[in-house]
N, CA, C and O atoms as a GROMACS GRO file, in nm:
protein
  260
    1UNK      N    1  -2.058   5.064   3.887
    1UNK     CA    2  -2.054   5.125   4.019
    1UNK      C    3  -2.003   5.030   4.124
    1UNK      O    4  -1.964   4.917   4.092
    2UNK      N    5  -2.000   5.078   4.266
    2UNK     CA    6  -1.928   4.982   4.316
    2UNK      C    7  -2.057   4.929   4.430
    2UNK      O    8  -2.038   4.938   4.551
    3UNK      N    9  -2.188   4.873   4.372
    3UNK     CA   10  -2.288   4.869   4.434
    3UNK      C   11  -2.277   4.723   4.412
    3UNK      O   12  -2.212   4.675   4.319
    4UNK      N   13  -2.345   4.649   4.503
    4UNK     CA   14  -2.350   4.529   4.531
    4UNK      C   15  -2.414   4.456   4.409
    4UNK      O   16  -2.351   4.375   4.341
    5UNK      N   17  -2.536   4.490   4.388
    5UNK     CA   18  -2.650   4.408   4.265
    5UNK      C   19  -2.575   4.466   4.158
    5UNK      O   20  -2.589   4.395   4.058
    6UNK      N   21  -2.500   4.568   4.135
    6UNK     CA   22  -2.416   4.546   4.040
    6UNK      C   23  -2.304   4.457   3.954
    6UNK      O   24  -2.278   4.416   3.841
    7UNK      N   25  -2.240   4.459   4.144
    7UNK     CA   26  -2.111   4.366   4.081
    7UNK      C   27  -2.133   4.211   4.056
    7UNK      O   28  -2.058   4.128   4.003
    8UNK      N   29  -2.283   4.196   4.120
    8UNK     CA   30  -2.292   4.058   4.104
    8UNK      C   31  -2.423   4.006   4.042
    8UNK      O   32  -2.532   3.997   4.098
    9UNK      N   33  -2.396   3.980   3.940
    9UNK     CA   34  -2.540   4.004   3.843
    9UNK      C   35  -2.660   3.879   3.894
    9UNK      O   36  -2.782   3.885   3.888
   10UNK      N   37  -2.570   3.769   3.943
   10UNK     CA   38  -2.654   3.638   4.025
   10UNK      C   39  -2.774   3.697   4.138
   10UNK      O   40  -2.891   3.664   4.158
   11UNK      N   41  -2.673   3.812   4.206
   11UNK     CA   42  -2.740   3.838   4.331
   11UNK      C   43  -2.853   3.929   4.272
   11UNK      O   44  -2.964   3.915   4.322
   12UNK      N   45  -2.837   4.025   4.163
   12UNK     CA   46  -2.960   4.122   4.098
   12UNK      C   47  -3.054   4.057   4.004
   12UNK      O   48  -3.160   4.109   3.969
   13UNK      N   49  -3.007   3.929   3.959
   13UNK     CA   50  -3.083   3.831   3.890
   13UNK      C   51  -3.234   3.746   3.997
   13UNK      O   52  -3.348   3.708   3.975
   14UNK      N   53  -3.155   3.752   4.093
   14UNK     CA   54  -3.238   3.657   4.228
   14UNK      C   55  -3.324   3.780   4.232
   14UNK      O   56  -3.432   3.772   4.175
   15UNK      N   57  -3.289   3.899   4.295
   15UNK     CA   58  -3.340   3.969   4.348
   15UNK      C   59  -3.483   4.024   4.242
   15UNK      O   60  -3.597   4.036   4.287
   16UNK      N   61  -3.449   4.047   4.114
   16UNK     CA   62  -3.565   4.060   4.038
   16UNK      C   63  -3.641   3.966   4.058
   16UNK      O   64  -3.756   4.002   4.084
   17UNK      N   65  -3.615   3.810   4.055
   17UNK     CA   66  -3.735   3.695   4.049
   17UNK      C   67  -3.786   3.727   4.173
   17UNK      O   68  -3.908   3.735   4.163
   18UNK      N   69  -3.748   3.749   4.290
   18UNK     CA   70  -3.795   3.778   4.406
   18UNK      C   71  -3.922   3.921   4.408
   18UNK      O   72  -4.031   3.936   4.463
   19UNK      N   73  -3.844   3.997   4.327
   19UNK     CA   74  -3.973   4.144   4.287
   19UNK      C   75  -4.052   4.073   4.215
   19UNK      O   76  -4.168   4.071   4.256
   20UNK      N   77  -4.030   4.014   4.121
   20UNK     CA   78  -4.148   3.971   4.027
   20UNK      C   79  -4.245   3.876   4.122
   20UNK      O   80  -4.366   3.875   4.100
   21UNK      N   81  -4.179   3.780   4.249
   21UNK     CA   82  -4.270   3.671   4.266
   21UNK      C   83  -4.347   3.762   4.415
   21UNK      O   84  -4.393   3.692   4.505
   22UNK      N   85  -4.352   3.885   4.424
   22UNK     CA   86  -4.381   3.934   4.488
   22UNK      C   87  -4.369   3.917   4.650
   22UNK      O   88  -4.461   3.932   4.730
   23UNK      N   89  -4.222   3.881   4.683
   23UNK     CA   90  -4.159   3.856   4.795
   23UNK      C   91  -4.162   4.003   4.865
   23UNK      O   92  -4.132   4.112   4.818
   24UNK      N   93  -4.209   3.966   4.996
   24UNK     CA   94  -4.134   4.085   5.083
   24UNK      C   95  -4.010   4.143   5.112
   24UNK      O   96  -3.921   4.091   5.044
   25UNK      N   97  -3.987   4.193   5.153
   25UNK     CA   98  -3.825   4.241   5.176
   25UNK      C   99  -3.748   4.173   5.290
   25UNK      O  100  -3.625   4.173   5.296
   26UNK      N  101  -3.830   4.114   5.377
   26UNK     CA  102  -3.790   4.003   5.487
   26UNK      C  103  -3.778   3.903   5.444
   26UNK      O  104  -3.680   3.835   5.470
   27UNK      N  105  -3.896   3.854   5.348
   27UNK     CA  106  -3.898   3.715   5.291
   27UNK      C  107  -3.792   3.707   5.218
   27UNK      O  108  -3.728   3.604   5.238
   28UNK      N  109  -3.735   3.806   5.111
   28UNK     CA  110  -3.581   3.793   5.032
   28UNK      C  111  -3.508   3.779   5.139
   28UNK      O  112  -3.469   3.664   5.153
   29UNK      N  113  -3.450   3.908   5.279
   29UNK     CA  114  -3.351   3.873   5.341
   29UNK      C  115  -3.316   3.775   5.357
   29UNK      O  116  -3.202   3.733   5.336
   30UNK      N  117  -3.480   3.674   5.431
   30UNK     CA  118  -3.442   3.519   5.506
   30UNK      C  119  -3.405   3.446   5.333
   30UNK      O  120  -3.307   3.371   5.328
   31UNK      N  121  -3.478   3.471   5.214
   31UNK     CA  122  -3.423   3.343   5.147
   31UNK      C  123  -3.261   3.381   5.165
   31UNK      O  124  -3.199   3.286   5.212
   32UNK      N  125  -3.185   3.489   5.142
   32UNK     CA  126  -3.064   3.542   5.072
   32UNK      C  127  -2.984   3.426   5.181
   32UNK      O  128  -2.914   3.328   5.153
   33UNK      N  129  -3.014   3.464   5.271
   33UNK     CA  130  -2.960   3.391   5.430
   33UNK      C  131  -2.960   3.241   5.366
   33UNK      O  132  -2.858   3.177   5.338
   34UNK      N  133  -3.066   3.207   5.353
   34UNK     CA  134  -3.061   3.041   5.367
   34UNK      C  135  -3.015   2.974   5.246
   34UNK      O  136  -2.997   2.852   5.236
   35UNK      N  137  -2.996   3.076   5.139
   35UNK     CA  138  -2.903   3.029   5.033
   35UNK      C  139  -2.768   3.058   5.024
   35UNK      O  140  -2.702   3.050   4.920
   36UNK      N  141  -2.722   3.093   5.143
   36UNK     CA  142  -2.581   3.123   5.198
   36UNK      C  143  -2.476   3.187   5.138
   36UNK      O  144  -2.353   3.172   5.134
   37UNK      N  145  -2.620   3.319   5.058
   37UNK     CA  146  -2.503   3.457   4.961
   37UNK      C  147  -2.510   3.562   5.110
   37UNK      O  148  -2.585   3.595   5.202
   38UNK      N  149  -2.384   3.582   5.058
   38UNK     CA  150  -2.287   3.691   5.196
   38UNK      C  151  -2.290   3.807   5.122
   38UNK      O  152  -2.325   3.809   5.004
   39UNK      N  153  -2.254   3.910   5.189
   39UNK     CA  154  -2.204   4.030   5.086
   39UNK      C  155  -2.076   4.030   5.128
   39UNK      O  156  -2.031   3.947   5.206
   40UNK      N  157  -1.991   4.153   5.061
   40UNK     CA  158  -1.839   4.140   5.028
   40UNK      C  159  -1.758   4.108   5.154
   40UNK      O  160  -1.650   4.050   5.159
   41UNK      N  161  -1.829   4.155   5.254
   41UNK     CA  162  -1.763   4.123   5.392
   41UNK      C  163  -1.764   3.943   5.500
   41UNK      O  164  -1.720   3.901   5.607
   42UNK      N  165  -1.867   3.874   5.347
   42UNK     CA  166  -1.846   3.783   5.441
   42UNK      C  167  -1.958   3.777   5.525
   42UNK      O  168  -1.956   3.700   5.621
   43UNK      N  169  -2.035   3.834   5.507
   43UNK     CA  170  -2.177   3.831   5.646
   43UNK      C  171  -2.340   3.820   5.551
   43UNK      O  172  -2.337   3.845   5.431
   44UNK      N  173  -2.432   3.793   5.598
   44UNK     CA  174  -2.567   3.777   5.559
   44UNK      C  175  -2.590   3.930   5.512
   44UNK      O  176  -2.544   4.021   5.582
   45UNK      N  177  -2.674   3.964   5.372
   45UNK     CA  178  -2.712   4.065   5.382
   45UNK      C  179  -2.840   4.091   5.498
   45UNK      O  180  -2.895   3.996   5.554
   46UNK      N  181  -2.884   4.264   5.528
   46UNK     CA  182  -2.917   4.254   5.636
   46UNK      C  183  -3.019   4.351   5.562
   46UNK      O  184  -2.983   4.424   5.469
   47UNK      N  185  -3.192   4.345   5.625
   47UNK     CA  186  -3.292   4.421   5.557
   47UNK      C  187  -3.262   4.546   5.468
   47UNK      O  188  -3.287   4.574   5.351
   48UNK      N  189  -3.180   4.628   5.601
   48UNK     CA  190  -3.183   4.733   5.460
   48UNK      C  191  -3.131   4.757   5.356
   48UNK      O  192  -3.171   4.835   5.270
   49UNK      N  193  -2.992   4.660   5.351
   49UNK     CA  194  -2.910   4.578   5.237
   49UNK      C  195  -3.020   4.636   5.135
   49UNK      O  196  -3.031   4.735   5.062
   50UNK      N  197  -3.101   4.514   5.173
   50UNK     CA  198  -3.212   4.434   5.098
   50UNK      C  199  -3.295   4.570   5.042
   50UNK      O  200  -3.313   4.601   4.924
   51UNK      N  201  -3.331   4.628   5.141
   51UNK     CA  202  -3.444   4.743   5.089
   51UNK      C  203  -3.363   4.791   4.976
   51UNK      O  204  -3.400   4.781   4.859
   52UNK      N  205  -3.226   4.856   5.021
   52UNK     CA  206  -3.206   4.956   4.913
   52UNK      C  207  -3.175   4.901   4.751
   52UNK      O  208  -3.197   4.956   4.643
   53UNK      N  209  -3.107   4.750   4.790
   53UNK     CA  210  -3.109   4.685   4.607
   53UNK      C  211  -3.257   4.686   4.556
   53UNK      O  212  -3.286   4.681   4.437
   54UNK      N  213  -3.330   4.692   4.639
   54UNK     CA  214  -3.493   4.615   4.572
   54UNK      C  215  -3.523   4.789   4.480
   54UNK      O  216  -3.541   4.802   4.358
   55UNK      N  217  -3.521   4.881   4.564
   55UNK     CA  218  -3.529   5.022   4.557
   55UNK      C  219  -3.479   5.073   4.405
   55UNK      O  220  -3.538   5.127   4.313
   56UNK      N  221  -3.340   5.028   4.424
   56UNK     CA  222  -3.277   5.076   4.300
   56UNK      C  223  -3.328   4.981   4.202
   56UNK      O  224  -3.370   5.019   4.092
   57UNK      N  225  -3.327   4.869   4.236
   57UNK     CA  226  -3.365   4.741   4.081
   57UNK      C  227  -3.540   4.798   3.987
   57UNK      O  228  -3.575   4.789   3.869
   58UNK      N  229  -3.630   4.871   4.151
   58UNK     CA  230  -3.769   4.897   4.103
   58UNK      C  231  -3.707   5.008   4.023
   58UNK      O  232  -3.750   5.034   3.910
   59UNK      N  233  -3.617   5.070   4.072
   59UNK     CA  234  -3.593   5.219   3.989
   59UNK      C  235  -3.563   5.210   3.855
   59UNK      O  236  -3.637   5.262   3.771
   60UNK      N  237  -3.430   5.131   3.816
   60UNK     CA  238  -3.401   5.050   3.676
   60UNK      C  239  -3.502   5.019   3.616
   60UNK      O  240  -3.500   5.034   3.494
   61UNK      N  241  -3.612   4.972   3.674
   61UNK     CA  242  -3.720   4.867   3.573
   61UNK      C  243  -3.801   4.977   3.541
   61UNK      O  244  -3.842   4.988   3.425
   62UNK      N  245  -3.824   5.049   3.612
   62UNK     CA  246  -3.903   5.176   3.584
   62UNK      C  247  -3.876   5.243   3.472
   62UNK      O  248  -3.957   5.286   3.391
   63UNK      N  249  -3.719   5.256   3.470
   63UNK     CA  250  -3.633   5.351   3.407
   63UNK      C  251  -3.662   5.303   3.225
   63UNK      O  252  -3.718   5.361   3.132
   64UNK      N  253  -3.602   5.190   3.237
   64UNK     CA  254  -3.580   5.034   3.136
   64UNK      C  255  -3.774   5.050   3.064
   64UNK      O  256  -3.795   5.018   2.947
   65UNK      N  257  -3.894   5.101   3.157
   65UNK     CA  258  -4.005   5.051   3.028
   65UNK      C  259  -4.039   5.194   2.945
   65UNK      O  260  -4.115   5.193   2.849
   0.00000   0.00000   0.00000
């Protein structure tokens, strides 16, 4: 698809350890920020970025047991 945690398996890789270590959705934004991953445009992802990968990744894992 042409979804972000798709195309970039680093960024859906982080983002699971982040679900698993039971990060907030702010607390991922600020790490994403301070580890200086952009999305395709070049800019910080921005919360709801964030909400909707976390959303779909819970959905996958759901899907996946």
């Amino acid at each position: 698809g042409h979804r972000a945690e798709d195309k970039d398996p680093a960024l859906k890789a982080l983002l699971i350890s982040y679900i698993n270590q039971g990060l907030t959705q702010s607390a991922m934004t600020e790490n994403l920020k301070e580890a200086g991953i952009v999305n395709g445009k070049g800019k910080a992802y921005n919360k709801q970025q964030v909400q909707r990968f976390v959303s779909r990744i819970k959905l996958e894992i759901k899907g996946a047991s």
